[in-house]
C-alpha positions in Angstrom: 27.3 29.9 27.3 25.5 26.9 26.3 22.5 26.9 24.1 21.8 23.4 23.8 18.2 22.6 25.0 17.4 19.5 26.3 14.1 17.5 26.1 12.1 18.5 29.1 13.6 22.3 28.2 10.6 24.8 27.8 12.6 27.7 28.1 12.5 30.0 25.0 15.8 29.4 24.6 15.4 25.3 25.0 12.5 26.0 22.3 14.8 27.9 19.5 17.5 25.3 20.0 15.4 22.8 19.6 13.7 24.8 16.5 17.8 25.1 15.3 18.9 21.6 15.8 15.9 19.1 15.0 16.3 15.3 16.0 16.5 13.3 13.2 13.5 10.2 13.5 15.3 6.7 12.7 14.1 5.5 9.5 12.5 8.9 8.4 13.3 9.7 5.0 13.2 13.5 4.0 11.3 15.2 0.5 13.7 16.5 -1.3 13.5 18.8 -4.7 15.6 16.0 -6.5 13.2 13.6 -6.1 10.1 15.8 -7.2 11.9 16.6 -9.9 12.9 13.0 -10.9 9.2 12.7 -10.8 8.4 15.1 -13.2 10.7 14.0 -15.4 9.5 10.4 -15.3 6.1 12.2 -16.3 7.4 13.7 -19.2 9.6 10.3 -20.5 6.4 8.7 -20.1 4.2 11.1 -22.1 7.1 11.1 -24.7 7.7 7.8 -24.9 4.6 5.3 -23.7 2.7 6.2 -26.8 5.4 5.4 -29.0 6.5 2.1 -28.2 4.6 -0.8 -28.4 5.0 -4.8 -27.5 2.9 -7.2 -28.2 0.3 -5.2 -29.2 -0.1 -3.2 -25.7 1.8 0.2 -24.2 4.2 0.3 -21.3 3.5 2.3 -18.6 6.8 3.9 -16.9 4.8 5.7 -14.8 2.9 3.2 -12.9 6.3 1.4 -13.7 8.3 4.0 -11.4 5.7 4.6 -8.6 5.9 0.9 -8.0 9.9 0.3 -7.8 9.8 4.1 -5.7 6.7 2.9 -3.3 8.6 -0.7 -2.7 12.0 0.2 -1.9 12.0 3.8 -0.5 8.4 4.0 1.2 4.9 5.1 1.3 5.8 8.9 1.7 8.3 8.8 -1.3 6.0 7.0 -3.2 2.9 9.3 -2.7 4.7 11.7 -3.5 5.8 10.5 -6.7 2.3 9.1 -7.4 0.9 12.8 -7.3 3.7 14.4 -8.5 4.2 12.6 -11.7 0.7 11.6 -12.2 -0.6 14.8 -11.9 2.2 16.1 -14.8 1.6 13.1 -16.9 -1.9 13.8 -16.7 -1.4 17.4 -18.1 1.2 16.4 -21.0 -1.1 13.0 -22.0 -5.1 12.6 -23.0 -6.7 11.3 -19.9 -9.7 12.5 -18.0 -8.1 15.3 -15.6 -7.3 13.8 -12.2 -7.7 10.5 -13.1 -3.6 9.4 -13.6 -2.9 10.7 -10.1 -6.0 8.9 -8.7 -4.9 5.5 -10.1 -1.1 6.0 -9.3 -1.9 7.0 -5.2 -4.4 4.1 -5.3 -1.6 2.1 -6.6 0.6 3.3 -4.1 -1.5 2.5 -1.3 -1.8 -1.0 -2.5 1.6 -1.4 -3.2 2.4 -0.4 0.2 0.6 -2.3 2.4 1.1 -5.9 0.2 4.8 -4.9 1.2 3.9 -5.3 4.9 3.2 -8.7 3.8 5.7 -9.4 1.4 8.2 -6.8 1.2 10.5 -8.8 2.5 10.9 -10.6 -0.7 13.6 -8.0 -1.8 14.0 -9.2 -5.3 10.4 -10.4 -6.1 8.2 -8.4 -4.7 8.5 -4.9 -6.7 8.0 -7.3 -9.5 4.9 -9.1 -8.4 3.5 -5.6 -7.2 3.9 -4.2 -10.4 1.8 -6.8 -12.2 -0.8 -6.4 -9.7 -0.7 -2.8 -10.1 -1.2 -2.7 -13.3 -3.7 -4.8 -13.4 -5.5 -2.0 -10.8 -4.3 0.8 -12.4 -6.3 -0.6 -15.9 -9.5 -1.6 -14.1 -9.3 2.2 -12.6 -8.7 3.8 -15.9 -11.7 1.5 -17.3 -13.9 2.5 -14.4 -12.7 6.3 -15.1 -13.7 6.1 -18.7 -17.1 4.4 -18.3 -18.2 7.3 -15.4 -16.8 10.4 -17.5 -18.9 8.8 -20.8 -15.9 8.0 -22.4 -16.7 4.6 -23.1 -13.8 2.2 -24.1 -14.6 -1.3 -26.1 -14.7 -3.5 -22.7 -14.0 -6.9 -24.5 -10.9 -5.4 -26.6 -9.7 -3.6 -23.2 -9.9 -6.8 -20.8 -7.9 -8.5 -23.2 -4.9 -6.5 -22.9 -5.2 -5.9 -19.3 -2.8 -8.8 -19.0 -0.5 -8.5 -21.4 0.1 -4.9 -20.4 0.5 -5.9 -16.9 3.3 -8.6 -17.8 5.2 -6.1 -20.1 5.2 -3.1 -16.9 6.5 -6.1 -14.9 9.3 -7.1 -17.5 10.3 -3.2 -17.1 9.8 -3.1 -13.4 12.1 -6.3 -13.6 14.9 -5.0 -15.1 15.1 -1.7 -13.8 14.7 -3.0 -10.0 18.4 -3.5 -9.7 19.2 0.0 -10.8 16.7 0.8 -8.0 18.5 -1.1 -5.3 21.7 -0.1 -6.1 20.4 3.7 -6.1 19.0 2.7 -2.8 22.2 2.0 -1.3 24.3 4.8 -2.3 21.7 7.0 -0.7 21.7 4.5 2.0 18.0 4.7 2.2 17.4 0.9 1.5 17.8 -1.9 4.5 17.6 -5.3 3.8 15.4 -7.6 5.1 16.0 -11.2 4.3 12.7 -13.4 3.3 13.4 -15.8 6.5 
């Protein structure tokens, strides 16, 4: 007996063979626990390690860092996910105004997503360029953030690093992008698109 159901199939048994067998969508990419867990554990290298290094006078931030290189070369789901998952745990382990590293990082996401409609086709340069944008974003949120909770933060001293901060996360985001990529396709998750 055959228990396959086909598509027009609204038989209860069409419907549980269906519910057994789901269609995979082209170019859907699924959740998995490994990568919420790789997301919490980018939370907690971040809280352990963004406050003690520092270059140039500013602090890296591997978050924003990874939500960038996630959102640009495995998606907009992936890197939502990311962006709450991780910001949400960095948020508990680091002193920042509750909710306010997950709203920057999915604001970042968003933004990071659609400019790769635009230019995501620049493989190599455009997790880069995203990241300095982001962090530029991701600063002027935290500033905003800080002002409204009446935590107010030297504005003069804080624009000035805004820049520097955002060229050091895209220094990191530079040289961990090929680590990225090459993740990407052994999971086979990443499709190139040529710039022409």
């Amino acid at each position: 007996m055959d228990n396959s159901a086909g598509p027009g199939d609204d038989t209860a048994a069409g419907i549980l063979g269906r519910a057994a067998h789901p269609r995979r969508v082209p170019g859907a990419r699924v959740i998995t626990y490994t990568s919420i867990l790789l997301a919490i554990l980018a939370a907690i290298i971040h809280a352990g390690l963004a406050p003690v290094i520092q270059v140039a006078g500013v602090y890296p931030d591997f978050i924003l860092v990874a939500v960038v290189l996630v959102t640009a070369v495995f998606g907009f789901t992936q890197g939502l996910i990311w962006a709450f998952v991780a910001g949400l745990t960095a948020n508990v382990l680091v002193a920042a105004p509750l909710g306010s590293l997950p709203l920057a990082l999915l604001i970042v996401s968003a933004v990071v997503s659609g400019g790769g409609i635009l230019l995501g086709r620049l493989v190599w340069v455009y997790p880069v360029v995203a990241t300095l944008v982001a962090s530029v974003v991701a600063d002027v949120i935290a500033l905003l953030v800080s002002q409204v909770v009446g935590d107010p933060i030297n504005m003069a001293d804080a624009l000035d690093l805004i820049l520097p901060a955002a060229v050091l996360n895209a220094a990191i985001a530079g040289l961990l992008l090929p680590f990225v990529r090459l993740a990407a396709h052994r999971l086979g998750v990443l499709e190139e698109r040529p710039a022409w």
